[in-house]
N, C-alpha and C positions, 0 to 999 in steps of 0.2 A: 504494500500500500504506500503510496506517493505520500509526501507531505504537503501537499492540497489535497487529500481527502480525508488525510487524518486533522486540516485544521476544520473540514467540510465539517465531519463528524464532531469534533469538538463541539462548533458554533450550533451547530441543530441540538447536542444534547442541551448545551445551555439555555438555546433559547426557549426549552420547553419548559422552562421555569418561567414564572411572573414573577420579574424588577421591578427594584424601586419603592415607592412609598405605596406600601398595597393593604392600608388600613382598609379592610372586609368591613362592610354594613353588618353589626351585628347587633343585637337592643343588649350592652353589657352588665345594667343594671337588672332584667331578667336573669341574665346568666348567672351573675354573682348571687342572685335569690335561688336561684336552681340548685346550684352548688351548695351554698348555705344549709338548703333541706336534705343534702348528702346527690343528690348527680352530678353526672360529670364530672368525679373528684380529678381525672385526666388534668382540665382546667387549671388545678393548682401547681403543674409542673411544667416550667417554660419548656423543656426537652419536648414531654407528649402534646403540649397547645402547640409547638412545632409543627411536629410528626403531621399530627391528625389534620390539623389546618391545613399544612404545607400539602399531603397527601389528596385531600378533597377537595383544594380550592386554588394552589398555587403550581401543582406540576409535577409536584412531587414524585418519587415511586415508595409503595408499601417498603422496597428494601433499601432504601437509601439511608444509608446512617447519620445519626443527627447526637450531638454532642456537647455539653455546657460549656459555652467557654469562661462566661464571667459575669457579675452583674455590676451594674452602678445604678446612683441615683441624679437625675436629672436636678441641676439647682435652678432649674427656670421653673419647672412644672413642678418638682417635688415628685415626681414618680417614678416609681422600682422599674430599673431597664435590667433585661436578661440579653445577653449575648449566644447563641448556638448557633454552632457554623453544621453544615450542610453537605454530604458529598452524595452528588446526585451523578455517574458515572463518573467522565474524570473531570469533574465539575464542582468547585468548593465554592461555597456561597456562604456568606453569613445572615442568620435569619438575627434580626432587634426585637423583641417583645417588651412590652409595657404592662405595666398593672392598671389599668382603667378605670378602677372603683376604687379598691381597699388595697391599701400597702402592708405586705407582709405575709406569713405563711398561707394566710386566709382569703387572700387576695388572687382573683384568677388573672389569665394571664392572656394577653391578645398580641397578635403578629403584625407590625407595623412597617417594619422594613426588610428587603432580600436584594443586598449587595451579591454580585458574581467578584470573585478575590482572586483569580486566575484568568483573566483577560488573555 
């Protein structure tokens, strides 16, 4: 295989992922009531709000591995950011999730951004 097909190949695996600021319409004050009453405890783990988001909404594949890299807190907004980077073939992305409602173990977690880190 040429190295025009393997960069063909590269650029299609990537671009079957959704870039960029890909805040989903989701009502997060339900969700965090949801969770509250014991569903979707997934919610509470920036890795699985990853996964499952990323999987049903962003491009994802069920086998694509997904990984914590870190958190901070935003000094503008005051809310809990998760870092999890993404390899989706040979395609490394970083997924940013935020805490939407409640900051802290209790607080569910939503997918805001999916940088591609191997251009």
């Amino acid at each position: 295989m040429g190295r025009f097909a393997l960069y063909r190949m590269w650029r299609e695996q990537c671009e079957e992922v959704k870039q960029g600021h890909v805040a989903i319409e989701e009502d997060f004050l339900a969700i965090q009531e949801f969770v509250d009453k014991g569903g979707n405890p997934w919610r509470l783990d920036p890795v699985e709000t990853a996964r499952r988001v990323g999987v049903a909404k962003l491009g994802f594949y069920p086998n694509d591995t997904f990984t914590l890299s870190g958190y901070y807190i935003s000094y503008d907004s005051g809310l809990n950011h998760a870092l999890v980077h993404a390899t989706h073939g040979i395609c490394l992305f970083l997924i940013e999730l935020r805490q939407p409602v409640r900051q802290g173990r209790r607080g569910i977690w939503a997918v805001e951004r999916v940088t591609l880190l191997n251009p």
